[in-house]
C-alpha positions in Angstrom: 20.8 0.5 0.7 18.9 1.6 4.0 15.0 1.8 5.0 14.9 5.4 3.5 16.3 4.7 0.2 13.9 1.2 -0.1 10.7 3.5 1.3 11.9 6.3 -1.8 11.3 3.7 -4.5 8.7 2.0 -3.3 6.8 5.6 -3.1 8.1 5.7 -7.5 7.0 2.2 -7.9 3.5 3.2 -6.1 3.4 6.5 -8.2 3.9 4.1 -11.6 1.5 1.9 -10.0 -1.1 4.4 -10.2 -0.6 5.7 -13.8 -0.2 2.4 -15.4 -3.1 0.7 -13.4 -5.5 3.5 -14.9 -4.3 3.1 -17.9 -4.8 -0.7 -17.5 -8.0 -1.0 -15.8 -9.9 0.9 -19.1 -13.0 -0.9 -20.4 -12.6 -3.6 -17.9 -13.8 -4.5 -14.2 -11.9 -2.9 -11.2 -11.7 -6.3 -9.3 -10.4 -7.8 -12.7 -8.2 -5.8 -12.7 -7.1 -6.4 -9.6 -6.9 -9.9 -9.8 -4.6 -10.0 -12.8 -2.3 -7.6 -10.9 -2.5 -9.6 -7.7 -1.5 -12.7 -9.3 1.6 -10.8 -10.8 2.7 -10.1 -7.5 2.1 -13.4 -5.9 4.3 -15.1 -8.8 6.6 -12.3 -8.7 7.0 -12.7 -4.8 7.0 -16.1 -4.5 9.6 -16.4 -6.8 12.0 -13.8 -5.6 12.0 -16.3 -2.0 12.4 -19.0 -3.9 15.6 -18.0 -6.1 17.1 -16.5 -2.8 16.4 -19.6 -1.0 14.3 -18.1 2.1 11.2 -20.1 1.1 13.3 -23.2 4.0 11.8 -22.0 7.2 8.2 -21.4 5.7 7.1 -24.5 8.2 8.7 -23.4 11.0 7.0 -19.8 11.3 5.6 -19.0 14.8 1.4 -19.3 15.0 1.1 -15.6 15.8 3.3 -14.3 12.7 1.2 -16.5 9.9 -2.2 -15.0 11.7 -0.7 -11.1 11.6 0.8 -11.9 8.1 -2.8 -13.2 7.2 -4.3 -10.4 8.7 -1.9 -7.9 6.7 -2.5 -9.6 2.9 -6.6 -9.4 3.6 -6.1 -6.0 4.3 -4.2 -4.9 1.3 -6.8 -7.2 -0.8 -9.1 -4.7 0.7 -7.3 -1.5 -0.2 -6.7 -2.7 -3.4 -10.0 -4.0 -4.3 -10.9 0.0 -3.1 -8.4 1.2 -5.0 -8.7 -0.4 -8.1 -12.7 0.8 -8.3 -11.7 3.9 -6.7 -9.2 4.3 -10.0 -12.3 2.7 -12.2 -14.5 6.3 -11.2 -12.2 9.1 -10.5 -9.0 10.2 -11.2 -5.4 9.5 -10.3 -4.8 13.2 -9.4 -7.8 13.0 -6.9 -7.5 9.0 -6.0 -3.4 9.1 -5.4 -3.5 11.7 -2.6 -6.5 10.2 -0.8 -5.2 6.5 -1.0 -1.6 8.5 1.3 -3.7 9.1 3.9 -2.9 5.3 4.9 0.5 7.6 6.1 -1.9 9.1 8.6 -3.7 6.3 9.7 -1.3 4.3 10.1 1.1 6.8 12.2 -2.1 7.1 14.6 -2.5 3.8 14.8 1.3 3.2 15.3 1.2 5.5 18.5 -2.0 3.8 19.9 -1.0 0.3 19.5 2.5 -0.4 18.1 3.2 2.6 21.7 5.5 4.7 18.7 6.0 8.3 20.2 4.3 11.4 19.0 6.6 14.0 18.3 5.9 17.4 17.1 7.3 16.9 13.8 5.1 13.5 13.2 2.2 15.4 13.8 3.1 18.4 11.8 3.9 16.2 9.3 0.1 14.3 9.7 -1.5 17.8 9.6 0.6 18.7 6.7 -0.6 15.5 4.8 -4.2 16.3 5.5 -4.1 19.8 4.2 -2.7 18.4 1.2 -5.3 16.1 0.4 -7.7 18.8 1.5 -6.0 21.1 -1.1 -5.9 18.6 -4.0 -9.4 18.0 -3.9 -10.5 21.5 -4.4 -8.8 21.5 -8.0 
């Protein structure tokens, strides 16, 4: 499978995501919550590289990649530990569409550090995004 068909179910897995983790987090603290699905994913992870055997060059990995990857996991702890409370107060139909502005962000941020090109149809696409939010929170 290619990058588009791996980015299409990770967007279903992040739609389940949202449902069942509002169902989940009901009558108990957002960062508990959190926690309990973090740890899921950390055993779930680490035991993915370990059956396919990529967990060998763990030792070996440059400096600069451990500080990005470091970098990376404390900011999704962040946006989940926002996420999670942001589920605990409002609802999925208002908290889902906000949370996919990170498309946004992170396209801007792609084209001011990562040097990605700005093309019409990126930013249309940005705009597009943002008018969508905007619409979805006026229901």
């Amino acid at each position: 499978m290619n990058w588009a068909g791996w980015a299409l179910l990770s967007a279903c897995f992040a739609a389940l995501t949202a449902i069942l983790a509002k169902i989940g987090i009901q009558g108990i603290p957002s960062n508990l919550a959190m926690a309990v699905r973090t740890t899921v994913v950390l055993v779930a992870a680490w035991a993915l590289v370990l059956a396919r055997g990529e967990a060998k060059g763990l030792m070996e990995l440059p400096q600069k990649t451990v500080l990005f990857l470091v970098l990376s996991g404390l900011a999704t702890g962040a946006s989940w530990m926002c996420y999670f409370k942001a589920l605990a107060l409002g609802p999925v139909s208002k908290v889902a569409p906000i949370d996919k502005l990170s498309f946004v962000l992170a396209a801007v941020l792609a084209v001011v550090f990562l040097r990605e090109k700005l093309t019409w149809p990126l930013a249309a696409g940005c705009g597009l995004i943002v008018a969508g939010v905007l619409l979805t929170l006026k229901g």
